[in-house]
C-alpha positions as CSV (number, residue, x, y, z in Angstrom):
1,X,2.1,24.3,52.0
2,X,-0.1,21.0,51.6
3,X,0.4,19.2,48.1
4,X,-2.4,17.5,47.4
5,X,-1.3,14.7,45.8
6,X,-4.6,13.0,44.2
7,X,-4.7,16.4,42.0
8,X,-1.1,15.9,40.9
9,X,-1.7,12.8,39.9
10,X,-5.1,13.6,38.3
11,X,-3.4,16.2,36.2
12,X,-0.6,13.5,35.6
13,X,-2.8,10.7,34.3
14,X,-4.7,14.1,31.9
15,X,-1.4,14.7,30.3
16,X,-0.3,11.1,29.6
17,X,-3.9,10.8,27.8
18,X,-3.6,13.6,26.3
19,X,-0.6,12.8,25.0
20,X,-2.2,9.2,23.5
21,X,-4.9,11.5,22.0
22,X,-2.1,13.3,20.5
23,X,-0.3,10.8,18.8
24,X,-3.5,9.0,17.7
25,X,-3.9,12.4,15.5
26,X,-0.4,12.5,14.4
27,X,-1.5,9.6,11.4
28,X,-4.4,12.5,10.4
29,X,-1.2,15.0,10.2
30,X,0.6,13.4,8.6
31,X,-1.7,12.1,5.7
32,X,-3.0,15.8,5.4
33,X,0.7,17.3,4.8
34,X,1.3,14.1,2.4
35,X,-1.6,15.2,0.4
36,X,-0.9,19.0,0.2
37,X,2.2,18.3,-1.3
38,X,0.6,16.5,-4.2
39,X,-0.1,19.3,-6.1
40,X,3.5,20.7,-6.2
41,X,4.6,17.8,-8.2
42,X,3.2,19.6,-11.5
43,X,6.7,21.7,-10.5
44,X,8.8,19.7,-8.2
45,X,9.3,16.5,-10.3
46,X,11.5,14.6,-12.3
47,X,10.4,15.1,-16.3
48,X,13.1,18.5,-16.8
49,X,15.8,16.0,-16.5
50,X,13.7,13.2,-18.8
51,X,14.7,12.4,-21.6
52,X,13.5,10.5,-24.9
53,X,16.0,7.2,-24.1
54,X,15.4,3.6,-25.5
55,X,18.1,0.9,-23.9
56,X,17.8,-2.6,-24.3
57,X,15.9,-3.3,-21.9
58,X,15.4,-7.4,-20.5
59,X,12.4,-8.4,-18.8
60,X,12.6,-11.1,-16.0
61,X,9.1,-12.7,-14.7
62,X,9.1,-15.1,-12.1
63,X,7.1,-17.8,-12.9
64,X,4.9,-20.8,-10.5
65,X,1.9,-22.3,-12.1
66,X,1.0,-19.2,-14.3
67,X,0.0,-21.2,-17.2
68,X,-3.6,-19.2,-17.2
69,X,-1.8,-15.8,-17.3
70,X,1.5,-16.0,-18.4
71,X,0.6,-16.3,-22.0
72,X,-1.6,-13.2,-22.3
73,X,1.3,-11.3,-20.4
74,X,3.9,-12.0,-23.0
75,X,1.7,-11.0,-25.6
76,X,0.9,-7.8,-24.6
77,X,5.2,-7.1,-23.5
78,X,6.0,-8.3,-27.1
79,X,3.2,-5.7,-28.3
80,X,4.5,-2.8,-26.6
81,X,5.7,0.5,-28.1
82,X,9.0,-0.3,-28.2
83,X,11.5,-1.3,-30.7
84,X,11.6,-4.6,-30.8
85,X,15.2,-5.5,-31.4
86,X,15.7,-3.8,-27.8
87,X,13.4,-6.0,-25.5
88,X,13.9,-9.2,-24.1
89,X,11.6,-11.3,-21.6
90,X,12.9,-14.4,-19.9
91,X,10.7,-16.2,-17.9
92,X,11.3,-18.1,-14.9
93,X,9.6,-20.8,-14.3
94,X,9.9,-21.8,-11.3
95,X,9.6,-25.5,-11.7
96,X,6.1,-25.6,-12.6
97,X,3.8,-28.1,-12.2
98,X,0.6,-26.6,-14.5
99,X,1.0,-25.8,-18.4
100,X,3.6,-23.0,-17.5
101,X,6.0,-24.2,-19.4
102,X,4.7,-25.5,-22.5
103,X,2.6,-21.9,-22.8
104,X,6.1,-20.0,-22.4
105,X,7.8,-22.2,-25.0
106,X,5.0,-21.8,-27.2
107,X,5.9,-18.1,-26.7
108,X,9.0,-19.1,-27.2
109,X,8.6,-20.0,-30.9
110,X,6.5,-17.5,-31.6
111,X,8.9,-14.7,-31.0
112,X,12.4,-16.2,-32.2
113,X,14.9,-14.3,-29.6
114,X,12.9,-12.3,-27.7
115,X,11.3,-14.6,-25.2
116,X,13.5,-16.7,-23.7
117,X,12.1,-19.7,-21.4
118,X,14.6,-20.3,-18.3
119,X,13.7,-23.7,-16.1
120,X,14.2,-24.1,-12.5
121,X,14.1,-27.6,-11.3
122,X,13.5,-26.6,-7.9
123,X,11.4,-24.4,-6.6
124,X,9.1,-23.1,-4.3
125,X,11.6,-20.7,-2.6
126,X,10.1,-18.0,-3.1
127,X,9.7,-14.9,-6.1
128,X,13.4,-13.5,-4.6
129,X,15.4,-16.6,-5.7
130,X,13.2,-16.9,-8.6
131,X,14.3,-13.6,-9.8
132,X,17.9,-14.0,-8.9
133,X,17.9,-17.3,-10.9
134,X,16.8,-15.1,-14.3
135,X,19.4,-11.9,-13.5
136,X,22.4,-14.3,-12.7
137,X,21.7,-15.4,-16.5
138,X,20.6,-11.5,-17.8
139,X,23.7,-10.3,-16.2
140,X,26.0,-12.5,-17.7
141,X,26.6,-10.6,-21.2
142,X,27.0,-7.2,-21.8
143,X,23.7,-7.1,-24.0
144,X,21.0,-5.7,-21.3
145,X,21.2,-1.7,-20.0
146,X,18.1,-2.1,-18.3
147,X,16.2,-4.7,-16.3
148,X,12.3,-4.4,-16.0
149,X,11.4,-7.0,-12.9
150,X,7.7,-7.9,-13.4
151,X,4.9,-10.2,-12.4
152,X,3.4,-12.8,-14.1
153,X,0.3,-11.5,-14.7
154,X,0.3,-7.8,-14.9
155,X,-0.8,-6.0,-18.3
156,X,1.0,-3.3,-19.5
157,X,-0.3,-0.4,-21.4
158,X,1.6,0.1,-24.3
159,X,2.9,3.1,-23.7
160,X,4.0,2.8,-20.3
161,X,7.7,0.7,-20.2
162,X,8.6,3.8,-22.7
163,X,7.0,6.5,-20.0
164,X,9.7,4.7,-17.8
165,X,12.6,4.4,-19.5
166,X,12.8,7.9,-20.2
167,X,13.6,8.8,-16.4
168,X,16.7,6.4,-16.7
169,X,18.2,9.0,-19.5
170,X,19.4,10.8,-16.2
171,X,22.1,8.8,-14.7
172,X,21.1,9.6,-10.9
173,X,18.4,8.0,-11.5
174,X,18.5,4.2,-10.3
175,X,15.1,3.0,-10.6
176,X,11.6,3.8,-12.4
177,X,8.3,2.2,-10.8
178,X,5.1,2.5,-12.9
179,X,1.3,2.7,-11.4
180,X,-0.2,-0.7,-10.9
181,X,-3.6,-0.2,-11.4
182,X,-6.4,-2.7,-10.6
183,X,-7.5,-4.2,-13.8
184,X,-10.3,-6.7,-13.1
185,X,-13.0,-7.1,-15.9
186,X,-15.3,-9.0,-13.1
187,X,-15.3,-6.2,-10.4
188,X,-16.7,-6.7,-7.0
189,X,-16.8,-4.5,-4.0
190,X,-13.6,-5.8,-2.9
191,X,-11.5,-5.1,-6.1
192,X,-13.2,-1.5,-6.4
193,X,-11.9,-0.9,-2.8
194,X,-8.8,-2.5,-3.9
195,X,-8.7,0.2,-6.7
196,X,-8.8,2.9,-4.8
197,X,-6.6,2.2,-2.3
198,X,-4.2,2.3,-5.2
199,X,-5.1,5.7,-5.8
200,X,-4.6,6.5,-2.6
201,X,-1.3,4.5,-1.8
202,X,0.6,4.9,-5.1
203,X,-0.8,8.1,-8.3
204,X,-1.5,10.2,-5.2
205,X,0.9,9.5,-2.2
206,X,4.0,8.5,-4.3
207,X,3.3,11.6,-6.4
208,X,4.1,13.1,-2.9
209,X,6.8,11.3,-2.4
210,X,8.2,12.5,-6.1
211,X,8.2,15.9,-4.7
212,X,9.7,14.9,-1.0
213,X,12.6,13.4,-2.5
214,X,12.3,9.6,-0.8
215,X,10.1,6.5,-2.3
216,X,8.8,4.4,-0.3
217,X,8.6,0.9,-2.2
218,X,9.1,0.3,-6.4
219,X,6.4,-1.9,-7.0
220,X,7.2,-5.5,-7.0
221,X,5.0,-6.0,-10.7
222,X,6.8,-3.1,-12.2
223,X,10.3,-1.8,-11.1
224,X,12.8,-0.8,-14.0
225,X,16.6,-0.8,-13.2
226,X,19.6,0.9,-14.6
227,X,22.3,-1.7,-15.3
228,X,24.3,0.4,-13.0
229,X,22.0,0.5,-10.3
230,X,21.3,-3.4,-10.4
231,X,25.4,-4.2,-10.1
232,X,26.0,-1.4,-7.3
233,X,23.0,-2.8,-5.1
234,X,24.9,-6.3,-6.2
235,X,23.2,-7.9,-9.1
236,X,20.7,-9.6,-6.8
237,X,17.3,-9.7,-5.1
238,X,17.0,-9.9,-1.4
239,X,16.0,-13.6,-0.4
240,X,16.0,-12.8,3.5
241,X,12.6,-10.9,3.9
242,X,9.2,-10.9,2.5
243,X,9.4,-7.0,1.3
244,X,11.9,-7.7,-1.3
245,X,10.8,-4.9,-3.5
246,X,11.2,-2.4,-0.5
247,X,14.7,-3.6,0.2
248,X,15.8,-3.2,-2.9
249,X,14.2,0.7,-3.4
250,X,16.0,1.7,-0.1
251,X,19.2,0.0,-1.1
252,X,18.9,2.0,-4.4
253,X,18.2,5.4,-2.9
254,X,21.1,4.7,0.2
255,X,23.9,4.5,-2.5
256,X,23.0,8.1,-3.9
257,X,20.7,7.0,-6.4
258,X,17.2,8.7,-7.4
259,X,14.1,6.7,-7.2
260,X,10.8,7.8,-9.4
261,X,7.6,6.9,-9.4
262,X,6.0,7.3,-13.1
263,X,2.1,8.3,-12.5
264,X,1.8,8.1,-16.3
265,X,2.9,4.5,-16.7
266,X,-0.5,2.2,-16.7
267,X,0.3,-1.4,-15.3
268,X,-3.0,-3.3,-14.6
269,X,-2.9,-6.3,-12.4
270,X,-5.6,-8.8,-10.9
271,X,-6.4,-8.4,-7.1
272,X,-8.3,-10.4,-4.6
273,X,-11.8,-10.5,-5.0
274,X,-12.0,-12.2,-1.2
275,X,-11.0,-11.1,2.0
276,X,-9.6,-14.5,3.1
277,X,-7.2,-13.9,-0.2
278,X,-6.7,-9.7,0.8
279,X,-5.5,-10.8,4.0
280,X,-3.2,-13.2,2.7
281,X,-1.8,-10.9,0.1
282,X,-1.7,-8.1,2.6
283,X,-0.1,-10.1,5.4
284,X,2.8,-10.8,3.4
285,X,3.6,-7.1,3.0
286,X,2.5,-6.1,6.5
287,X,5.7,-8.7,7.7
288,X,7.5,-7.8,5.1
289,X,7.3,-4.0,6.3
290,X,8.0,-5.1,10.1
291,X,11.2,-6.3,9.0
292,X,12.3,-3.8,6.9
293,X,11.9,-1.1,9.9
294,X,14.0,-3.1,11.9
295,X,16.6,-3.7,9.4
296,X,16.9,-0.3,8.7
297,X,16.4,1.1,12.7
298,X,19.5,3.6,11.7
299,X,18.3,5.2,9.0
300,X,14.9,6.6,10.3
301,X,15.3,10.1,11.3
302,X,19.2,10.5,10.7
303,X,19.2,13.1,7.7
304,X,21.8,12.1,5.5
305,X,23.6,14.3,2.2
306,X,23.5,11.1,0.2
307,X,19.9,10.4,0.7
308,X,16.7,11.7,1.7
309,X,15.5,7.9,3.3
310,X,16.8,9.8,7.0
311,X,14.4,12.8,6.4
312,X,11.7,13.1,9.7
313,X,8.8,13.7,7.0
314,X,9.4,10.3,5.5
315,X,9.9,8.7,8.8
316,X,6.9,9.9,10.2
317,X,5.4,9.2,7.1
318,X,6.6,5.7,7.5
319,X,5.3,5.0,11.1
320,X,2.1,6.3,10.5
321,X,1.5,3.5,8.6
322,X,3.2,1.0,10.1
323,X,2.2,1.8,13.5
324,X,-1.4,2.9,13.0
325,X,-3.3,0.2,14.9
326,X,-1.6,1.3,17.8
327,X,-1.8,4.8,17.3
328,X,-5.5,4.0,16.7
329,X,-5.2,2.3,20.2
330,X,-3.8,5.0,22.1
331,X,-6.1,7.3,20.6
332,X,-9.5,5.6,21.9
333,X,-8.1,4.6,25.2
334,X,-7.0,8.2,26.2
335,X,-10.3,9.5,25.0
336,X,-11.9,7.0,27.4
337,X,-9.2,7.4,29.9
338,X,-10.9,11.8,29.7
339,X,-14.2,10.8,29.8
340,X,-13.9,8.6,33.0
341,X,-12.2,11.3,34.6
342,X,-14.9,13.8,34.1
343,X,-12.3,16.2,32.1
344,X,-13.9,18.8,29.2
345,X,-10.7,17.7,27.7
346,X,-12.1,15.4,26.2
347,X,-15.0,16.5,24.1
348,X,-12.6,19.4,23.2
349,X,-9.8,16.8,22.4
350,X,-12.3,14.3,20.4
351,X,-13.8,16.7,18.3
352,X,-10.6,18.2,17.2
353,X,-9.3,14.9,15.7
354,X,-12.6,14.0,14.3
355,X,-12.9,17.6,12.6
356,X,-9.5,17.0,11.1
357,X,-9.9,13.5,10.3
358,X,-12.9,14.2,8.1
359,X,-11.7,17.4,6.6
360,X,-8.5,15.3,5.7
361,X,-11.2,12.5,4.8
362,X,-12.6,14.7,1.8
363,X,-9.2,16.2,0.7
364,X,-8.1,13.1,0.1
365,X,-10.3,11.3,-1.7
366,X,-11.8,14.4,-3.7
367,X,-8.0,15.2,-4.5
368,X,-7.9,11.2,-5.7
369,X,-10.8,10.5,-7.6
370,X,-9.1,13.5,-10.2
371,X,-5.9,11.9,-10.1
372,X,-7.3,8.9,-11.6
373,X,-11.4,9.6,-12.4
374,X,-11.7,6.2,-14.6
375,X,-11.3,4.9,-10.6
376,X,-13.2,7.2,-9.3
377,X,-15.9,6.7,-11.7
378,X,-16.4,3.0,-11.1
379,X,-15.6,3.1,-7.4
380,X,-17.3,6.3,-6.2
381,X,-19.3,4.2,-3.2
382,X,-15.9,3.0,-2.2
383,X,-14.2,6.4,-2.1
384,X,-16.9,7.5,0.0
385,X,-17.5,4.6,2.3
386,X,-13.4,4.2,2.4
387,X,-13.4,5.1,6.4
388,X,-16.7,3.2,6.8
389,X,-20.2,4.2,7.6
390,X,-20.0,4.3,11.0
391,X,-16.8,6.6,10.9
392,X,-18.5,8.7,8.9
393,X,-21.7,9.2,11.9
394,X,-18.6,9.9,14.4
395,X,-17.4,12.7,12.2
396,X,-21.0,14.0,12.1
397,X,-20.7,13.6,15.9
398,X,-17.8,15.5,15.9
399,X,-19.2,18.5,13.9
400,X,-22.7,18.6,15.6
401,X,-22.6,18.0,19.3
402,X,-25.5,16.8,20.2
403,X,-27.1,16.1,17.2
404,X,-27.0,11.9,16.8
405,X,-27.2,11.2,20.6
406,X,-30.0,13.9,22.0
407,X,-31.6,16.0,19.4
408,X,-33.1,12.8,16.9
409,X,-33.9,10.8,19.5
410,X,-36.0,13.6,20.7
411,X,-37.5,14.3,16.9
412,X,-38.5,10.6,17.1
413,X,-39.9,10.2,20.5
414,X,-36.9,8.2,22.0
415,X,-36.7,8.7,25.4
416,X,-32.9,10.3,26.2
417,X,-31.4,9.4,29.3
418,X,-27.9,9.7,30.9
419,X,-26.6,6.7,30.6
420,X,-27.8,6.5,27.1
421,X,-25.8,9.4,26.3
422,X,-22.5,8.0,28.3
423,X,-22.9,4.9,26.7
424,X,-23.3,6.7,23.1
425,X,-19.9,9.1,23.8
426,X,-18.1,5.9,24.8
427,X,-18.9,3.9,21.7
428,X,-17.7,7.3,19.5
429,X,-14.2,7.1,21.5
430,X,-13.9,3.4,21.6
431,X,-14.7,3.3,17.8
432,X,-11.1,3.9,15.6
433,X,-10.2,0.6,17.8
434,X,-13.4,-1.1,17.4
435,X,-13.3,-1.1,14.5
436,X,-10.3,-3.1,13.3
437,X,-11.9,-6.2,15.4
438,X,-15.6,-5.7,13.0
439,X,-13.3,-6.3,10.2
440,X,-11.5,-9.0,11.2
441,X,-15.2,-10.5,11.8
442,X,-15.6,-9.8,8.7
443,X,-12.9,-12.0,7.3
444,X,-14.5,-14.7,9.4
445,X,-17.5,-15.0,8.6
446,X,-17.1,-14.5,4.6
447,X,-16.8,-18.4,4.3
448,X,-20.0,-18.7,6.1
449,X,-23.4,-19.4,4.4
450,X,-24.4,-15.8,4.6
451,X,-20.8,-14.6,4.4
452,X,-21.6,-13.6,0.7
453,X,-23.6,-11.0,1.7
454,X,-23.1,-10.0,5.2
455,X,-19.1,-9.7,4.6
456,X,-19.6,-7.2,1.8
457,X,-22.2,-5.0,4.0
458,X,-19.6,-5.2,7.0
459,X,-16.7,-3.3,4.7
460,X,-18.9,-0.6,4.0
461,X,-20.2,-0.5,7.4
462,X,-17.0,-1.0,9.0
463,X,-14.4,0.5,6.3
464,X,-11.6,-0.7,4.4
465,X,-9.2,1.1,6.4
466,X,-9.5,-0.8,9.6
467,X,-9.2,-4.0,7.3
468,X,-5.6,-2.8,6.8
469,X,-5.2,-2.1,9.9
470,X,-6.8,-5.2,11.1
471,X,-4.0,-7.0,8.6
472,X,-0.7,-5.0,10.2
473,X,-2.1,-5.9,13.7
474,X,-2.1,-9.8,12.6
475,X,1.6,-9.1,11.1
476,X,2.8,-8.0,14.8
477,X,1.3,-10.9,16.2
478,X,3.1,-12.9,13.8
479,X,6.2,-11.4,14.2
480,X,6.7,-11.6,17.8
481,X,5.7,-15.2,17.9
482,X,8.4,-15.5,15.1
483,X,6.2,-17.7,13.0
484,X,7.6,-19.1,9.8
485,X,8.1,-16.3,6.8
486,X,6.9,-17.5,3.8
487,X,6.1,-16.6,0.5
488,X,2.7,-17.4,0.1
489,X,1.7,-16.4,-3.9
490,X,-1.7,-15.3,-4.5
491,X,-3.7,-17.0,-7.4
492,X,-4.5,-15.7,-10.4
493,X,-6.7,-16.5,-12.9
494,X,-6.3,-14.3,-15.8
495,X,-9.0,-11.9,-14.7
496,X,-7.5,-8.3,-16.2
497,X,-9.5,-6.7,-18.7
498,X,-6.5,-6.0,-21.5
């Protein structure tokens, strides 16, 4: 019996690209069982072991140069519906060199005993030490039960520190996180697609979460700690990475303790209104997330009695994100890989992902925009140009063979020929990897003359997905050359509609 080797290897070199194919879908999976699970939180959550509960709570706020936000800030905490005789703020400035501190002392007299102005003469290491600085001097009476860690220049609704504080009646229950909300009065298209990824990442996937058991990240502008909780994980911030917030949610949930996110709890923030800023932002967190995965490399996919961190669900749910760009990768390169090898696979192959991408594609963001319809409301070109334009014509693609690449050239007298078709199929594959490098054009040429204009028609063209992606591809790079982590603040001007 002859073996003929060429086909072995043929069928070989099928599987392994299959297999790429395969694990460029898994993402599409796994955002599509996230999302089902969404709706059982009206049953599977955390408010039957609520309870109406009021501590004295102290609020710490890192402060550098916030002199054109802080003050509003203050204001709206001291406002709150809350007793009064139970909240504290101390802010940290972090040796400030704008009005900072004479606008927080001003606060300071203003509200005798309940805003308390703490000075650090140096500074510049970053929001962790910052923070530390202002617990180390919370911590050191009995007087606080809870600690609320903020940012500078968030708004919060006035119901929503009371929304949290009511999960915290249920001593498993370590930490609260609220739902930071982009509050921009001047919206652009960036901040609109900034406010709906928010719908997306946090009142819909984190409601997920609620019900799986594991949270990802408390947000780093609105994470409420037990007392308890703060001294078991050791009365400190992490200073060693950029993803502080992260740290200290798995660190919370490893020693036995539940974390919740409140959907109900309004925080509204300021956000970029450039990419060059997004990037900056978004870099931060992208490294941030690197080196949380490897300092946590034992806990993914070990299932553990004392948390849920170890569950496969959350892991994959984990490394979908982080490793999208090169699932993205693997996806285009083995449909490529199918197409130059003349296989039917992959037509079959392609059009299955792209079916359930864009089925998952209006789940999502039909599911989202009633989670939060103010959002949806004020961003409905955003929720619908989220994957980009040009995604969008590869999931018509995938529905309707045919149709893009041979029929309406035909209805408009184009002349279809072979090539034209190859070349067409190859773009379609090559396109989820494509388009991460569009965006990153993007960022380049929005400090160009024309970048006003041509930037914002790239996003919709392109997507704000791939300029995620396009972000957490820049944090590898980064990490491997082992450039310098630092905490880069983003500025803020005092933009939030309150």
């Amino acid at each position: 019996m002859t073996i003929d080797w060429l086909q072995v290897g043929v069928t070989a070199l099928t599987t392994v690209l299959l297999a790429f194919v395969a694990v460029g879908a898994i993402p599409i999976l796994a955002t599509l069982y996230q999302f089902l699970a969404i709706p059982f939180h009206s049953v599977i959550n955390h408010y039957r072991k609520a309870t109406p509960y009021l501590p004295r709570v102290a609020v710490v706020v890192p402060a550098w140069n916030e002199g054109a936000v802080i003050g509003a800030s203050v204001d709206r905490l001291m406002s709150l519906e809350y007793p009064s005789d139970r909240l504290r703020v101390f802010v940290v400035d972090d040796a400030s060199t704008d009005d900072t501190p004479e606008v927080v002392r001003g606060k300071e007299q203003q509200y005798p005993g309940r805003v308390v102005h703490l000075r650090r003469e140096k500074g510049g290491e970053g929001k962790a030490h910052t923070l530390n600085f202002g617990i180390g001097r919370v911590l050191e009476d009995d007087w606080m039960q809870a600690l609320l860690i903020m940012d500078a220049d968030v708004i919060y609704l006035p119901d929503s520190l009371r929304r949290m504080t009511r999960h915290l009646g249920d001593p498993q229950v370590g930490a609260v996180t609220a739902y930071i909300a982009e509050g921009s009065a001047d919206k652009n298209y960036l901040t609109r697609f900034i406010g709906m990824e928010y719908v997306l990442a946090q009142v819909a996937s984190r409601r997920a979460q609620n019900v799986l058991g594991a949270l990802a990240c408390l947000a780093g502008g609105a994470q409420l700690h037990s007392r308890d909780n703060l001294e078991a994980i050791g009365g400190r911030i992490d200073t060693s990475s950029l993803a502080e917030d992260t740290i200290t949610t798995f660190e919370t949930q490893l020693r036995g303790r539940r974390v919740v996110f409140e959907p109900h709890a309004v925080v509204l923030a300021e956000e970029p209104e450039r990419i060059a800023s997004l990037w900056k932002q978004r870099l931060r967190w992208a490294r941030g997330n690197v080196q949380v995965t490897s300092r946590y490399r034992r806990v993914w996919f070990r299932p553990s009695r004392v948390h849920k961190l170890g569950k496969p669900s959350f892991g994959i749910f984990w490394f979908s994100i982080f490793l999208l760009p090169v699932a993205m990768i693997l996806s285009s390169t083995g449909l490529i890989g199918l197409f130059l090898l003349q296989s039917e696979l992959a037509t079959v192959v392609f059009r299955a992902m792209w079916i359930t991408a864009a089925c998952t594609y209006v789940y999502t963001i039909v599911l989202a925009v009633q989670l939060d319809g103010r959002t949806g409301r004020r961003s409905w070109r955003e929720a619908i140009l989220f994957p980009g334009l040009v995604s969008i014509i590869v999931m018509v693609t995938a529905f309707f063979p045919g149709l893009l690449e041979r029929r309406l050239p035909e209805l408009l007298g184009i002349p279809v020929t072979p090539t034209g078709e190859a070349a067409w199929t190859l773009f379609v594959y090559a396109w989820i990897s494509f388009s991460m490098l569009f965006a990153w054009l993007a960022k380049v040429v929005e400090s160009t003359a024309v970048g006003r204009f041509l930037s914002p028609f790239l996003i919709y063209v392109v997507g704000y997905g791939p300029l995620l992606c396009a972000v957490t591809v820049d944090s590898y790079i980064k990490e491997w050359r082992h450039e310098a982590a630092v905490w880069d603040k983003t500025e803020k001007i005092g933009r939030v509609a309150g």
